[in-house]
N, C-alpha and C positions, 0 to 999 in steps of 0.2 A: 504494500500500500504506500501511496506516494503522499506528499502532506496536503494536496489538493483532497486528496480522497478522505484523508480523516478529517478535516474540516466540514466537507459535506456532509461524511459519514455520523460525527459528535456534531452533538448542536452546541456540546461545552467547551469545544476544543480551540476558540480562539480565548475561555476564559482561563480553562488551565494553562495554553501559552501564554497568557497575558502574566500568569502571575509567577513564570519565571523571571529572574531579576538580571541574569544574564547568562551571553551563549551557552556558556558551560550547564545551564540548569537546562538551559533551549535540548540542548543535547541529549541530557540525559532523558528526559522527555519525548524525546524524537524514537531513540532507543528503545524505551518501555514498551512505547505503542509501535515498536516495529516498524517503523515510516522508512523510506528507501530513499535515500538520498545521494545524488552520483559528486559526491569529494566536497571540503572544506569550503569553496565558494558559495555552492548552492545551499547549502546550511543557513550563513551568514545571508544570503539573501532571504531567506523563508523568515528568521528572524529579522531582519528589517522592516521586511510585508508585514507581522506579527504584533511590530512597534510603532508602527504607523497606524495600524487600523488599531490601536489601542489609543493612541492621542487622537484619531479622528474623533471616536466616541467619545472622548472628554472634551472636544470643540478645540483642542490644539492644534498648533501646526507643525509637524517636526522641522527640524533644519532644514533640509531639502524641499520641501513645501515655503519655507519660508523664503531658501533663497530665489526660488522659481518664480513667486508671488512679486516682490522685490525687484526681477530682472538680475537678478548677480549670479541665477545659474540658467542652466536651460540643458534639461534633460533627454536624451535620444530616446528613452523608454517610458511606461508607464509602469506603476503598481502593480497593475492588472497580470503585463508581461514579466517583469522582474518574477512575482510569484509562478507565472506559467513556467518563464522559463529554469524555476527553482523545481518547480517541479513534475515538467516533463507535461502541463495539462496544454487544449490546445485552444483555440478561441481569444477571446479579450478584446484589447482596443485594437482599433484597425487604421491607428493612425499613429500608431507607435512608426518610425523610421525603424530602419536595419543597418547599422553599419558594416 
């Protein structure tokens, strides 16, 4: 099972990822539930996706959000693909570029 699929799968599953404090908890977490993950990047990305929809629900804006918002960054992906492409699912925005 990939972390697109225990997401779908649990309806609790962005709360219990919400309430590790960091990768290393993200980890073992991942682990427990058997989630499939192809190497240390895609990890780190699923945990990002996991930390952002966690400040969305509290009305914040993470970093990247902010600097986007601002004009100080300007990102070639979206959330939607960052998470796909963490975890192999296929869909999303369709206006994500490809480098």
């Amino acid at each position: 099972m990939n972390f697109n699929e225990f997401v779908e799968r649990d309806e609790k599953a962005l709360e219990k990822a919400s309430k590790c404090r960091n990768i290393d908890e993200f980890r073992k977490l991942v682990n427990e539930h058997h989630i499939d993950y192809r190497g240390e990047e895609e990890l780190e990305n699923a945990w990002s996706w996991v930390k952002s929809q966690v400040k969305n629900q509290d009305g914040e804006l993470d970093d990247d959000a902010l600097n986007s918002v601002a004009g100080g960054k300007k990102d070639s992906y979206s959330t939607t693909n960052t998470f796909n492409n963490c975890t192999g699912a296929t869909g999303g925005s369709s206006n994500a570029s490809s480098n």
